[in-house]
N, C-alpha and C positions, 0 to 999 in steps of 0.2 A: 374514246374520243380520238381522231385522227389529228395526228399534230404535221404542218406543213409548213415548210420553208421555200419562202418565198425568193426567187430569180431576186436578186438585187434591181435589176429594172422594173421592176412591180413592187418594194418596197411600201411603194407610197399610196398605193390605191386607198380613195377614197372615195365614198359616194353610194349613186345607186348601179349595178352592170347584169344584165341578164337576169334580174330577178333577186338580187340580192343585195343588201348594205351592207356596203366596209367603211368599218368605223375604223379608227384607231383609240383607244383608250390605254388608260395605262397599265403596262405589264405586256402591250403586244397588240395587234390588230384583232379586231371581232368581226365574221361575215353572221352576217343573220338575213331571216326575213322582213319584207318593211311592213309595220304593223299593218292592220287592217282595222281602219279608219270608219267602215262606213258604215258602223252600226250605233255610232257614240251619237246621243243626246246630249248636245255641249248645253248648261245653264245659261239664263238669262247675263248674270253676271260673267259667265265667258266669252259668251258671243259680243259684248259688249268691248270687252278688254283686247278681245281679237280685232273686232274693226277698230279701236284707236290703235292698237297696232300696226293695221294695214294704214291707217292714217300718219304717222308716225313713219312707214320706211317713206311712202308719197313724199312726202316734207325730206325726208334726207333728203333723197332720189333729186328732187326740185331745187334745193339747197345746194346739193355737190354740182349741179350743171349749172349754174351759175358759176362764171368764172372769180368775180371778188369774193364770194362766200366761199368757194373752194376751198380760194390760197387761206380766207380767215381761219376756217376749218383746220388743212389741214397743219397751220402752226399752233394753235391750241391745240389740237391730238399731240403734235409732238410734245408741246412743253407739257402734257397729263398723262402721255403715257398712253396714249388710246388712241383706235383707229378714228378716222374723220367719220365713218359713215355712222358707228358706234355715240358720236359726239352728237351729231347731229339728229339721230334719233331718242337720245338722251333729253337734248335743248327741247325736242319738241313737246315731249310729258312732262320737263317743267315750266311750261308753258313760253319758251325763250322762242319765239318766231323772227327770223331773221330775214326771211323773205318780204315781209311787211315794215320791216321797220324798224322791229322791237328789238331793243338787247336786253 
């Protein structure tokens, strides 16, 4: 295995670049390939859990562009220790809807 040291200005790469993902995990950065997705049979019960998920960032996403749920947002993440957008996707699977009304 070739070991590379990386330009201190490339330090931080993450993401997808040219055909590959750089992760950083612990112990050093990992480049790999991005799986290949398009053969997977997701379950009934995954498919499921994915759209309220997709339902679930909608609702942050709706949540954080509002300017008063923002600011509510993000001083509850600070006093929890968690980001706003994390918070608000959180509020939405246990059922906490703030754009409606509900606390």
């Amino acid at each position: 295995m070739a070991k590379v040291r990386l330009n201190p200005a490339l330090e931080q790469v993450r993401g997808q670049l040219a055909g590959f993902v750089y992760r950083v995990r612990y112990g050093g950065q990992t480049i790999s390939k991005p799986p290949d997705m398009s053969r997977v049979v997701w379950s009934a019960a995954q498919v499921e859990h994915r759209q309220r998920f997709r339902r679930a960032v909608a609702y942050a996403r709706a949540a954080l562009a509002d300017k008063k749920l923002h600011a509510l947002y993000v001083k509850e993440a600070a006093h929890k220790g968690q980001r706003p957008f994390d918070l608000a996707v959180s509020d939405y699977f246990k059922g906490r809807d703030l754009l409606a009304g509900g606390k």
